[in-house]
Each structure stands twice: as C-alpha cells, then as structure tokens.
RORO-951601 format. One record per residue (C-alpha): residue in one letter; chain; x, y, z. Coordinates in pm, 1 decimal. Example, Ala and Ser with C-alpha at 12.3 -4.5 7.8 and 13.67 -1.06 7.14 Angstrom:
2
+----+----+----------+----------+----------+
: aa : ch :       px :       py :       pz :
+----+----+----------+----------+----------+
:  A :  A :   1230.0 :   -450.0 :    780.0 :
:  S :  A :   1367.0 :   -106.0 :    714.0 :
+----+----+----------+----------+----------+
END
This chain:
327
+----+----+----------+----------+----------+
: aa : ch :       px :       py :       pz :
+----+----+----------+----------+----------+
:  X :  A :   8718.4 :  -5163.8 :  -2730.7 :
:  X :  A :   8971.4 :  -5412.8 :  -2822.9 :
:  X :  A :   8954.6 :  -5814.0 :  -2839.9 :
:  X :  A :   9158.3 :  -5799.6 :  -2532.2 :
:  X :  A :   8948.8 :  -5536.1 :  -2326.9 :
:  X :  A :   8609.6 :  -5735.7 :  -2482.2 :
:  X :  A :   8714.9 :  -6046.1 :  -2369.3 :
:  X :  A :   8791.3 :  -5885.2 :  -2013.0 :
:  X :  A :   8438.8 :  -5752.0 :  -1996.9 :
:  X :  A :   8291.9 :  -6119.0 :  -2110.4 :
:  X :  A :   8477.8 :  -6284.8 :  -1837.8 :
:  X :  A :   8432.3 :  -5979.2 :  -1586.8 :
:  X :  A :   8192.1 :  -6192.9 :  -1351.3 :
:  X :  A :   8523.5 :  -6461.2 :  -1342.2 :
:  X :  A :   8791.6 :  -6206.5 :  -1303.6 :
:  X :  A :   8577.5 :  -6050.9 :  -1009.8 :
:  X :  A :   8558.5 :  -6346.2 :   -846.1 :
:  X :  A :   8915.3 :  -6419.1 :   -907.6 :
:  X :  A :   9044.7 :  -6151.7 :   -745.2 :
:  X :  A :   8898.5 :  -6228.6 :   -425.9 :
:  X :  A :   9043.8 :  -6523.4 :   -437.2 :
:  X :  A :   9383.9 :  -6384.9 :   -494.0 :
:  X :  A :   9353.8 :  -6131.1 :   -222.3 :
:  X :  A :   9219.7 :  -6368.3 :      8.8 :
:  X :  A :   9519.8 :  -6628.7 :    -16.0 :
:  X :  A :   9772.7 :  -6370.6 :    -21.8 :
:  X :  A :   9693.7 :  -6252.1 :    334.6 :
:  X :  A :   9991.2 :  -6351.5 :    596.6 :
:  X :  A :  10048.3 :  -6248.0 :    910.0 :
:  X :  A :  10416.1 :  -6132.6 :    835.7 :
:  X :  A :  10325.9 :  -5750.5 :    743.6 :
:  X :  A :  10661.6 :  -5789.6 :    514.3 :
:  X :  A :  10521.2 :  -6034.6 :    322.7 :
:  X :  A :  10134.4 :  -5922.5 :    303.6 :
:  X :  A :  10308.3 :  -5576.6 :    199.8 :
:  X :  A :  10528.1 :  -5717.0 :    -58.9 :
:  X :  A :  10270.8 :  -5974.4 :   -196.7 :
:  X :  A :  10023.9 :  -5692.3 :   -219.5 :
:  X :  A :  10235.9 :  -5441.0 :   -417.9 :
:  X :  A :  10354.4 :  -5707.3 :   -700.5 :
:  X :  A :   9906.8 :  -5807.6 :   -723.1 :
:  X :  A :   9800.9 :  -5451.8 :   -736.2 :
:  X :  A :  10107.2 :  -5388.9 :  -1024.4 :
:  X :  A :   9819.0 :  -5477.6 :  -1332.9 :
:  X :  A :   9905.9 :  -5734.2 :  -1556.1 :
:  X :  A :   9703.6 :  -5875.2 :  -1826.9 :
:  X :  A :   9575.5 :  -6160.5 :  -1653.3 :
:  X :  A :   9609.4 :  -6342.0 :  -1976.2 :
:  X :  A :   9672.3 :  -6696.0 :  -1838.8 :
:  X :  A :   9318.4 :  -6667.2 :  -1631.6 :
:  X :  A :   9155.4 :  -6547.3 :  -1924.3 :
:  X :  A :   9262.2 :  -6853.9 :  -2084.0 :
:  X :  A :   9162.7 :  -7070.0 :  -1809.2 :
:  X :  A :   8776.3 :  -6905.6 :  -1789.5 :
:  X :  A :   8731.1 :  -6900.7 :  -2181.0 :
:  X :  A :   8843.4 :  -7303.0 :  -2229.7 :
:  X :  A :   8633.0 :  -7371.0 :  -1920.0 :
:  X :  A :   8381.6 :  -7228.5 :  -2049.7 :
:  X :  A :   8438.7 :  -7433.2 :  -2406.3 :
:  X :  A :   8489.5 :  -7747.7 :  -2278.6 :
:  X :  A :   8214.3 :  -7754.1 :  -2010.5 :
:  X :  A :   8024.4 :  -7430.1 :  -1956.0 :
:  X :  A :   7756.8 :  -7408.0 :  -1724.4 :
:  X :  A :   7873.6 :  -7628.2 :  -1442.0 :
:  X :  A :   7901.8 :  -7385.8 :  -1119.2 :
:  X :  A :   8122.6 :  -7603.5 :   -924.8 :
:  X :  A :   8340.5 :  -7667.9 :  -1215.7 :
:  X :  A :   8400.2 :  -7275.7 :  -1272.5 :
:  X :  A :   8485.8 :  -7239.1 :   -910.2 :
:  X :  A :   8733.6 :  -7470.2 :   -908.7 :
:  X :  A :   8905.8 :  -7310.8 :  -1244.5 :
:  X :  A :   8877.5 :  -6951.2 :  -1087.0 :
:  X :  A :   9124.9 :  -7110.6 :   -775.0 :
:  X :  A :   9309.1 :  -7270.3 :  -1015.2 :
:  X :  A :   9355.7 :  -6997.7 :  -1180.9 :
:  X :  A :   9490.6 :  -6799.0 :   -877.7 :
:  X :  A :   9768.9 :  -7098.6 :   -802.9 :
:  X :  A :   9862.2 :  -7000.9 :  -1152.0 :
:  X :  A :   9895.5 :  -6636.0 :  -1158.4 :
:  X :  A :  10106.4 :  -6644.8 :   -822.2 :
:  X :  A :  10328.6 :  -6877.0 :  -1002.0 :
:  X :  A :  10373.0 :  -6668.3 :  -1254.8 :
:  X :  A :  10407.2 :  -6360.6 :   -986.5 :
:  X :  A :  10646.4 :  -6498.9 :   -806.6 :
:  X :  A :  10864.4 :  -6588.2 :  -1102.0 :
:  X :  A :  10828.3 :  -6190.6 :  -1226.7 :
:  X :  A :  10982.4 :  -6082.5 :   -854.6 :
:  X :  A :  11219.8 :  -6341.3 :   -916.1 :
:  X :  A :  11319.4 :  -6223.8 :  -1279.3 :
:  X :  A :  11333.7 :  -5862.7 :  -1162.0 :
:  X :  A :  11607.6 :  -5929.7 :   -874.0 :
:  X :  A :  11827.1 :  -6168.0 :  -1160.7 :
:  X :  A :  11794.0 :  -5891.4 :  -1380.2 :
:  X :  A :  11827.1 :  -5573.8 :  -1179.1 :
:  X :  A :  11531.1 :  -5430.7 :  -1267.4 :
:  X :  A :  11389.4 :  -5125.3 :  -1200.2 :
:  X :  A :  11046.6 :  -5054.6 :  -1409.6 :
:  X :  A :  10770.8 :  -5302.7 :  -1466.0 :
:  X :  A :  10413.9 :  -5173.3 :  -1607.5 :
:  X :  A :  10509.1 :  -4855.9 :  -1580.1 :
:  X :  A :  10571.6 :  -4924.2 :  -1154.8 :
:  X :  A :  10859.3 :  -4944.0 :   -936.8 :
:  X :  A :  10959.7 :  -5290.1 :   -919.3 :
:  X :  A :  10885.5 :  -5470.3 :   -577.5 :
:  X :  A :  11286.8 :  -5509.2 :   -563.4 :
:  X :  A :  11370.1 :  -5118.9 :   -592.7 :
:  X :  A :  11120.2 :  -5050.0 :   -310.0 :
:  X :  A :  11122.4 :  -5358.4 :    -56.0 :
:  X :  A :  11496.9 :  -5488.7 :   -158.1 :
:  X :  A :  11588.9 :  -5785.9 :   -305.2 :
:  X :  A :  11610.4 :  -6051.2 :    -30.3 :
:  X :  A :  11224.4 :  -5953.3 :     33.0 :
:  X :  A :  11129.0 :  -5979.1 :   -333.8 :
:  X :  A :  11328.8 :  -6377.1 :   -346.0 :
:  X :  A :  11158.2 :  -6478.3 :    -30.6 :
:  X :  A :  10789.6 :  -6379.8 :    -81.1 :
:  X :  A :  10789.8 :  -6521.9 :   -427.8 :
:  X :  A :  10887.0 :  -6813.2 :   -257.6 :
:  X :  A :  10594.2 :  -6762.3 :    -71.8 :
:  X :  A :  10388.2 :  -6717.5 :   -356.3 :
:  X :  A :  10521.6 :  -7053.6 :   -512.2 :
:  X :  A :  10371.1 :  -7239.6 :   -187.0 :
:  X :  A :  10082.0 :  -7059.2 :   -195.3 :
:  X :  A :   9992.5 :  -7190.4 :   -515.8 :
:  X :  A :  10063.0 :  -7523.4 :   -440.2 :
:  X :  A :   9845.8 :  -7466.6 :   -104.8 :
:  X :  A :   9557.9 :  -7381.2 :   -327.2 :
:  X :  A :   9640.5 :  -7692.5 :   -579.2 :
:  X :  A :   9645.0 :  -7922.5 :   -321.7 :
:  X :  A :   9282.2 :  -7787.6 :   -219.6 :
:  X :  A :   9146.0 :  -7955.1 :   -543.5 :
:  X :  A :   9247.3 :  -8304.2 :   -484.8 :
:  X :  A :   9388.0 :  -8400.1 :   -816.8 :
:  X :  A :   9695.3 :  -8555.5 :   -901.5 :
:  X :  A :   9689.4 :  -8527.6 :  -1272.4 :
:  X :  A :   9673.5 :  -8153.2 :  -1234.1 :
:  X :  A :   9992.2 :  -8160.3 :   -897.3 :
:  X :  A :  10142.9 :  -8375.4 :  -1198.7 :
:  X :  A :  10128.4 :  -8102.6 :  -1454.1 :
:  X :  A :  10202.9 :  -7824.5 :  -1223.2 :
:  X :  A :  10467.3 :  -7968.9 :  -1104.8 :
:  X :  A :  10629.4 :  -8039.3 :  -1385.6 :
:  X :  A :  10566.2 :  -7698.3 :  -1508.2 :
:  X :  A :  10719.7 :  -7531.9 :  -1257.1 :
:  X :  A :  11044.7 :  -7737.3 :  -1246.3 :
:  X :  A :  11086.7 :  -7654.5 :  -1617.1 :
:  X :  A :  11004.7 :  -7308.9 :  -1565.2 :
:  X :  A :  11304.6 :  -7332.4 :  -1324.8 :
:  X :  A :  11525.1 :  -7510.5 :  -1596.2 :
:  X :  A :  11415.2 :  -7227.2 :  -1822.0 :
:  X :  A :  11523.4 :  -6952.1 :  -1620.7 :
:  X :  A :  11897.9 :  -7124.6 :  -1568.5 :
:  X :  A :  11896.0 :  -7162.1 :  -1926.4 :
:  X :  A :  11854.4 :  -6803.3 :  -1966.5 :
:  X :  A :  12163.7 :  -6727.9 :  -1761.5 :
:  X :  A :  12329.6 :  -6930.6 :  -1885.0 :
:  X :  A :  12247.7 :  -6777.3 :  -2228.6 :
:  X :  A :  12322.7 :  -6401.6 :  -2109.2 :
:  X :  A :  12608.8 :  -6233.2 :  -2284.5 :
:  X :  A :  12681.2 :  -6498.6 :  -2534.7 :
:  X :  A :  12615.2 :  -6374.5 :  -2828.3 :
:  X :  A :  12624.2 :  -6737.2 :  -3023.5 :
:  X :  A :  12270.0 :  -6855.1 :  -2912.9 :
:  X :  A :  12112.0 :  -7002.3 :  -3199.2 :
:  X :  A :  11750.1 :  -6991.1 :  -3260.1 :
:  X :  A :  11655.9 :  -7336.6 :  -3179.9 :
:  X :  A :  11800.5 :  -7261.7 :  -2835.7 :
:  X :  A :  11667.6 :  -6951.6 :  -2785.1 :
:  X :  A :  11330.5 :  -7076.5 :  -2893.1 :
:  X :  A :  11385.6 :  -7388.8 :  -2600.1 :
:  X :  A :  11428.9 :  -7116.8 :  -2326.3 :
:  X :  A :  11108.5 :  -6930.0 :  -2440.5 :
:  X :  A :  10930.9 :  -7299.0 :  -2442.4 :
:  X :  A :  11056.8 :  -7339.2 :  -2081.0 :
:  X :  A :  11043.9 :  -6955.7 :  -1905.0 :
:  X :  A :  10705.8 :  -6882.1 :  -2062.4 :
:  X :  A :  10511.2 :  -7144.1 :  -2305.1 :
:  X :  A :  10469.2 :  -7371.0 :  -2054.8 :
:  X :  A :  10259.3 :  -7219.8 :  -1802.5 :
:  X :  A :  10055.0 :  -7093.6 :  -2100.3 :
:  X :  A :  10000.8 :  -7460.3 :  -2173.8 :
:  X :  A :   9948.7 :  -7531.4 :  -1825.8 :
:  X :  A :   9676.4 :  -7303.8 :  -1773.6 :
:  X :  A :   9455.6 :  -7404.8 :  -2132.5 :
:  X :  A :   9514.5 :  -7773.4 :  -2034.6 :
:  X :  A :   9400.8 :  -7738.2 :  -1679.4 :
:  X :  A :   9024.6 :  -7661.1 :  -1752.4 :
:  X :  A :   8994.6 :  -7999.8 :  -1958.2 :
:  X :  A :   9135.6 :  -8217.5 :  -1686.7 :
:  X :  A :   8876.7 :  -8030.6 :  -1451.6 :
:  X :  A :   8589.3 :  -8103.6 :  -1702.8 :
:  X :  A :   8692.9 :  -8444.7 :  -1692.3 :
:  X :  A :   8742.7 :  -8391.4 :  -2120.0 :
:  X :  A :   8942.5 :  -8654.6 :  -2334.3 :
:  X :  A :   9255.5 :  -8680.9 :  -2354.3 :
:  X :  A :   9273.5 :  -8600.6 :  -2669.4 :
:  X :  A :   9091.2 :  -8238.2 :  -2629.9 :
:  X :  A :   9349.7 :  -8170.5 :  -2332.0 :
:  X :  A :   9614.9 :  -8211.4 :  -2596.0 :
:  X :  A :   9485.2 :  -7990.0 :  -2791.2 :
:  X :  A :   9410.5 :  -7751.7 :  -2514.2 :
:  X :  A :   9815.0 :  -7791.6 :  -2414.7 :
:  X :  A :   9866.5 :  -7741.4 :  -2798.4 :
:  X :  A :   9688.1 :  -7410.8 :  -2781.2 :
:  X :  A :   9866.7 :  -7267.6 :  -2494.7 :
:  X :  A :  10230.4 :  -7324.1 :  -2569.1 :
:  X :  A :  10177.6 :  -7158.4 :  -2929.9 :
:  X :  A :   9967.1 :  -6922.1 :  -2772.4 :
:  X :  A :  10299.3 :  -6865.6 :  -2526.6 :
:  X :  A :  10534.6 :  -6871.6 :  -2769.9 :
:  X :  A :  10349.7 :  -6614.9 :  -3032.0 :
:  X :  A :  10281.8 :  -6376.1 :  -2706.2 :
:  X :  A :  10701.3 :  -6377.0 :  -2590.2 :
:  X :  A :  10810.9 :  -6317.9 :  -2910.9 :
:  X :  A :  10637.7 :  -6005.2 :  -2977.8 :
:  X :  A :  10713.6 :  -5861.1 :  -2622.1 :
:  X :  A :  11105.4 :  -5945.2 :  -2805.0 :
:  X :  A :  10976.2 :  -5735.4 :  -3116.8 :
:  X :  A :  10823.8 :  -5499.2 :  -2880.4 :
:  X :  A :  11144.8 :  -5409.0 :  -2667.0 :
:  X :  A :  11291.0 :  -5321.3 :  -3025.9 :
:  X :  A :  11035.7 :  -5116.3 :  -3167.6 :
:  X :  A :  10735.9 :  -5048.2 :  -2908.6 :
:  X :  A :  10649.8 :  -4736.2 :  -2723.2 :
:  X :  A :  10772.5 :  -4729.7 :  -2310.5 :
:  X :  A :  10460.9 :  -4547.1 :  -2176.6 :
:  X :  A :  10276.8 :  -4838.5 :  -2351.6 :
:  X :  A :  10480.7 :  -5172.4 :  -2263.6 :
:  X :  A :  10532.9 :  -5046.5 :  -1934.5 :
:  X :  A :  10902.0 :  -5085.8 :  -1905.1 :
:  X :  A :  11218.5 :  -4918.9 :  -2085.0 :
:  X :  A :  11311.8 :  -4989.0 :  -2417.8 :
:  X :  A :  11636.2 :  -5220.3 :  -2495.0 :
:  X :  A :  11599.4 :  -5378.9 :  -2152.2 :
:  X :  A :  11660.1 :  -5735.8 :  -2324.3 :
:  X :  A :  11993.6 :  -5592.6 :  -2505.1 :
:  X :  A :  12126.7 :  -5410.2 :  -2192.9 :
:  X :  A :  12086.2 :  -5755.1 :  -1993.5 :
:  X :  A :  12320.0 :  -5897.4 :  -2252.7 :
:  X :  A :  12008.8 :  -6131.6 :  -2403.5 :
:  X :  A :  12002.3 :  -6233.7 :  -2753.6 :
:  X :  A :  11643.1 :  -6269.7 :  -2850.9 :
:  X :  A :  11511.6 :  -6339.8 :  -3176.3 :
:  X :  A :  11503.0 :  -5990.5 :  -3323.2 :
:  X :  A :  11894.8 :  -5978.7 :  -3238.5 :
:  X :  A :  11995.5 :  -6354.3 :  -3338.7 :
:  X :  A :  11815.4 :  -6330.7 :  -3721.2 :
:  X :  A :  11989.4 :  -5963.7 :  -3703.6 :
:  X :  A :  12343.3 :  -6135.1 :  -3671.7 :
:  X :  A :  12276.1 :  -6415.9 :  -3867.5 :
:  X :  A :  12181.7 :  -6162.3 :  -4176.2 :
:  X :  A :  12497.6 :  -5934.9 :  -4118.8 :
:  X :  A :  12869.3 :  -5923.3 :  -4278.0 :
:  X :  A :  13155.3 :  -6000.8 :  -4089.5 :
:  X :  A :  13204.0 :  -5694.5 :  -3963.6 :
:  X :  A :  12838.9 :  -5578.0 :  -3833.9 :
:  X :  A :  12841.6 :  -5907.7 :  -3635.1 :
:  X :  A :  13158.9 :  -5849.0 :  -3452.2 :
:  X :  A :  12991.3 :  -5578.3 :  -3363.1 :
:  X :  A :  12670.3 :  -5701.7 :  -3267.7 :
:  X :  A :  12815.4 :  -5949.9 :  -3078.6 :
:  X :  A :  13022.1 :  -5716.4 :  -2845.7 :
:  X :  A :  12674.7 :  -5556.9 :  -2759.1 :
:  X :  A :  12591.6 :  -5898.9 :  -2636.1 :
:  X :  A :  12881.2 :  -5958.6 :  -2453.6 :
:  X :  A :  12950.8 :  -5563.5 :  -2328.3 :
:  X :  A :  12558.6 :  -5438.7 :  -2346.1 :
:  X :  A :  12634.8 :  -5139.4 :  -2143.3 :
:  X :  A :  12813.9 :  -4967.8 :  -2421.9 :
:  X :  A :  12565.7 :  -5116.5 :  -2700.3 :
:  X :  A :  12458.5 :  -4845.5 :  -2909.8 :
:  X :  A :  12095.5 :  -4921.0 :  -2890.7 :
:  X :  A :  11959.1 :  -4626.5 :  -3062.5 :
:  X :  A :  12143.8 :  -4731.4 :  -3409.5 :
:  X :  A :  12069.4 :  -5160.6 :  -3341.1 :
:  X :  A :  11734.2 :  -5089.1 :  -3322.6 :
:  X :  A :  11728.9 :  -4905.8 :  -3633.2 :
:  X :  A :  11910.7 :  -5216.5 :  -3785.2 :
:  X :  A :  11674.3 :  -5400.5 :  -3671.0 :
:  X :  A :  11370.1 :  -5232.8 :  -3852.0 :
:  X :  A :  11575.4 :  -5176.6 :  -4185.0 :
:  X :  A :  11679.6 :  -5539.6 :  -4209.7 :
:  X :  A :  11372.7 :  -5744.6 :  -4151.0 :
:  X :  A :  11474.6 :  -5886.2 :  -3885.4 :
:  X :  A :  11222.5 :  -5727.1 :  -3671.3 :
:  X :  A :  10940.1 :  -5856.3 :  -3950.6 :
:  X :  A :  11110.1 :  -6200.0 :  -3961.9 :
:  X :  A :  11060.6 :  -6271.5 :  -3508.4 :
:  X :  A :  10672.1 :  -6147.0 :  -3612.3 :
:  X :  A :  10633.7 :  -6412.6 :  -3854.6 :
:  X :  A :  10743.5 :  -6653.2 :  -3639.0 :
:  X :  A :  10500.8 :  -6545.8 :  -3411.8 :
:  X :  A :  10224.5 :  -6514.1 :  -3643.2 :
:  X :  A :  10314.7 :  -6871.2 :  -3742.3 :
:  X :  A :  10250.2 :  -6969.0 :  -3387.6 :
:  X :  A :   9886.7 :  -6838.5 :  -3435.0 :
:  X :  A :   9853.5 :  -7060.5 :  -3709.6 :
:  X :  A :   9958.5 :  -7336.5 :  -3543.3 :
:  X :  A :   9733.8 :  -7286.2 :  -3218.3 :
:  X :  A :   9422.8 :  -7201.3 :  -3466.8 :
:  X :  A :   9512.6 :  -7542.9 :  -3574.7 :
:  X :  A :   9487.7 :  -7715.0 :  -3231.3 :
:  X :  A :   9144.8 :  -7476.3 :  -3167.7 :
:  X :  A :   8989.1 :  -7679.0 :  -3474.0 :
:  X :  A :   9000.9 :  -7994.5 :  -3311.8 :
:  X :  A :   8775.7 :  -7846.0 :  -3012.8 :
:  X :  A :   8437.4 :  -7799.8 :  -2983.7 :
:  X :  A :   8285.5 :  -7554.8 :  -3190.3 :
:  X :  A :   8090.4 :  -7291.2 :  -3016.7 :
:  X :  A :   8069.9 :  -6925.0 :  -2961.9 :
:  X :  A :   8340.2 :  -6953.0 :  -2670.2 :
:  X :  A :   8574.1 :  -7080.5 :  -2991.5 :
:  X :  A :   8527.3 :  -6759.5 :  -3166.4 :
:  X :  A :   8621.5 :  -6581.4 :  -2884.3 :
:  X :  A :   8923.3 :  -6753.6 :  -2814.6 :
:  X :  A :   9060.8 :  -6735.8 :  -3173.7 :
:  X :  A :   9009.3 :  -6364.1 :  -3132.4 :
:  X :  A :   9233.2 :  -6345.1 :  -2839.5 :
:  X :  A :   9478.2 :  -6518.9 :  -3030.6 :
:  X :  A :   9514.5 :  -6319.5 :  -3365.4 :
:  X :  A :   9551.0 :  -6014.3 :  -3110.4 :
:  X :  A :   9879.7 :  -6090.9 :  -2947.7 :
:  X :  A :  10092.4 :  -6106.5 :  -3243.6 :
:  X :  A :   9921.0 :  -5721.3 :  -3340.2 :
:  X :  A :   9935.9 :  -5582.6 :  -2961.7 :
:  X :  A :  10144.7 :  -5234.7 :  -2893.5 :
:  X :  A :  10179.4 :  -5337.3 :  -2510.5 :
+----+----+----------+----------+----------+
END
C-alpha cells in the first residue's frame, strides 16, 4: 500500500461520509443534469484536495464532531469546483479520454458538459453559503475568479511557443495552486486557528499545487497511458508549452528550437515520439522534477511552523509522494 492509498484508508470514515454528501447535492430534477453530474462524480479522481482538507482538520483541531462535519461539506463545494472546471477544460480542449473514461463531452455533448459545470459552480457556492462565513465566501471567491483568470491565461498561452517560465509558472499558480491553497487554508479558518497557522496552511497548499501540476507536465512526457488515465502528448497536441517543453527550447541550438517551436504553433504535425525522447536525453524532463521537488521543500517548510503531531507526519508523507507518483 502506498502513502496515497494509506492515507485514503486513514481518512476512509471522512471520504465515506463525503461522498454522501456529494451525491446528495448533486441530485436535480433535470434528468440531463443529474445524468451528466453523475457520470463526471463516478469518473474516480484522487480526491486529493479533500484529503487535504480532512488531514489539516484533523491537525489543527481534531476531535471536534461539528467541526469535521462542516470540513467534509466544505470539502464537497470544493471538489465540484474543481469538477466543474475539468468538464469545462475538456470542452476548451477537445478532449476525449480522462482516467481512462470517456469524457462527459464525447458522450453528453459539449453544451451539456458547459452548462452543468455551471451547475456545479452554484452548487458549491449553495453549500458555502450553508456555513455562514464570510472569510471562507471571501477566499472562495477569490479563488474561483482567479481560477477563471488562469484558464484565459492558458488560451491565451496556446500555440505560442515564447512562454517563459515565470509565465507559465503564473498560469499553474492560477488554474491549479490555488484551490490547493484554498482547500489546506479552509480547515484553519473553520478551527477558528491564527492567522498565522492559516498562512501557513495556504503556504502548504499552493506548493503542494504547484509540485503536483508539474509532474502531471513530466508525466504527459514520460508516464505510462493505462496509468495517468489519459493519452500521452495531450499537452503538446493542444499546442501548450509546459515546463518540460519551455527548459527543452531554452537548452536547444537555433535550429532544434525552430523546430520545437513549430510543434507549438502546428502541434498536429509535432513529432511527439522523437520530442519526447529529447526531452529525457536533455534533462529537461529531470530539470520540471526539480522544480517540483523544490516545491516539496518549500511546503515541508510551511508544515514546520504547524503543530506537531502524528497528523503532521502524515501529511508530509502525502507530500514527498506527488513529486514520485506514476499516475
């Protein structure tokens, strides 16, 4: 059993509980949308933002009943948020494979997908709204707009094969880091902890974000597709320079980045097979893992200011697995 499966089984009295929470809110009585909204649940996942969520409650202030309750619901708004932004990225992109399932797009269409991650979005802020906190309607709402921000940024980023790292790493911040900080700061401002541990918590989650987004960019190079659930090169063929390719073209001659950058900017004739063997043989597969291993660093950092008990432990365990996860 891995750190990821034993941390599932620690938290398996949460997660239970969690998904009747999720299937209870996603009921509607449009069938299109209950149908829809069930598919994209049922599709797996690795749940990691409510794993978060349970493990710094439990850090921060375990033992309180009421308090875990209201994280588990929290925890739901969250992973429809981040649901609804997968059906959303799947219709942008055109794609067709995600954990190894039809998308919700190839079956239902696209114009179903758009609107029931809309209704996702409001179902989230339904639940929110439930717990009668501003601080956290503050956070999550400016979470989501930047999520938003982050996902024009991306478009605006496709097929230009001139996106520097810095920029590339502000669209990653946005898209993905965020929530992740979201959901590890959420717990403290339900446990009523200082400000200073939320910080911390927030710290945590958008290094923890950061560290897990740049090895799904490593992974689309060099993982397996049966594992990660989706084909390989997907990034490349939707014209995206992530880090793997942006240190690759930085590192180059002249005349390997002319032709790097027409895979950018023409990725249907990108000869993947022979970039991603670039990719290996340069480093520049090994550099995007530092940088996420550097992220681990840097959330172990922001652990250490939090209290120290066996929930700690866990959570640092969690982290040092992203960076070495196949899937």
């Amino acid at each position: 059993m891995n750190t990821y499966e034993s941390s599932k089984f620690f938290l398996q009295s949460e997660l239970t509980d969690f998904a009747k929470i999720k299937k209870a809110n996603i009921e509607s009585d449009v069938p299109l949308v209950r149908d829809v909204a069930r598919y994209i649940m049922d599709s797996g996942g690795k749940q990691l933002r409510p794993l978060l969520m349970f493990f710094f409650q439990k850090l921060l202030n375990e033992g309180c009943e009421q308090l875990r309750i209201k994280t588990i619901k929290m925890a739901a708004a969250i992973e429809f948020i981040h649901t609804a932004t997968l059906l959303h990225d799947d219709v942008i992109d055109s794609s067709g494979l995600r954990r190894n399932k039809k998308t919700a797009n190839s079956i239902f269409g696209n114009a179903a997908s758009i609107l029931v991650g809309d209704f996702l979005y409001s179902r989230a802020f339904q639940i929110m709204v439930q717990l009668k906190s501003p601080k956290i309607m503050h956070v999550m709402a400016e979470t989501t707009n930047l999520i938003a921000e982050g996902e024009v940024l991306q478009l605006m980023n496709c097929n230009n094969p001139d996106v520097t790292e810095c920029e590339y790493l502000r669209v990653i911040n946005y898209k993905t880091a965020k929530l992740f900080e979201a959901s590890c700061m959420i717990p403290g401002i339900l446990s009523n902890a200082e400000d200073s541990q939320i910080t911390a918590c927030g710290e945590f989650g958008v290094c923890f974000g950061t560290a897990f987004q740049l090895t799904d960019d490593v992974l689309d190079y060099s993982g397996s597709e049966e594992e990660i659930g989706k084909r390989l090169g997907d990034d490349l063929k939707e014209g995206k320079a992530t880090l793997p390719m942006i240190n690759l073209i930085q590192i180059s001659d002249i005349n390997l980045q002319k032709t790097l950058k027409d895979a950018i900017k023409n990725p249907n004739s990108a000869p993947f097979t022979e970039i991603a063997g670039l990719m290996k043989k340069s480093g520049a597969l090994e550099y995007a893992a530092s940088v996420a291993r550097d992220q681990v660093k840097l959330a172990q950092n922001s652990l250490s200011k939090l209290p120290n008990n066996h929930i700690q432990d866990k959570l640092s365990d969690l982290l040092t697995f992203i960076p070495n996860r196949t899937a």
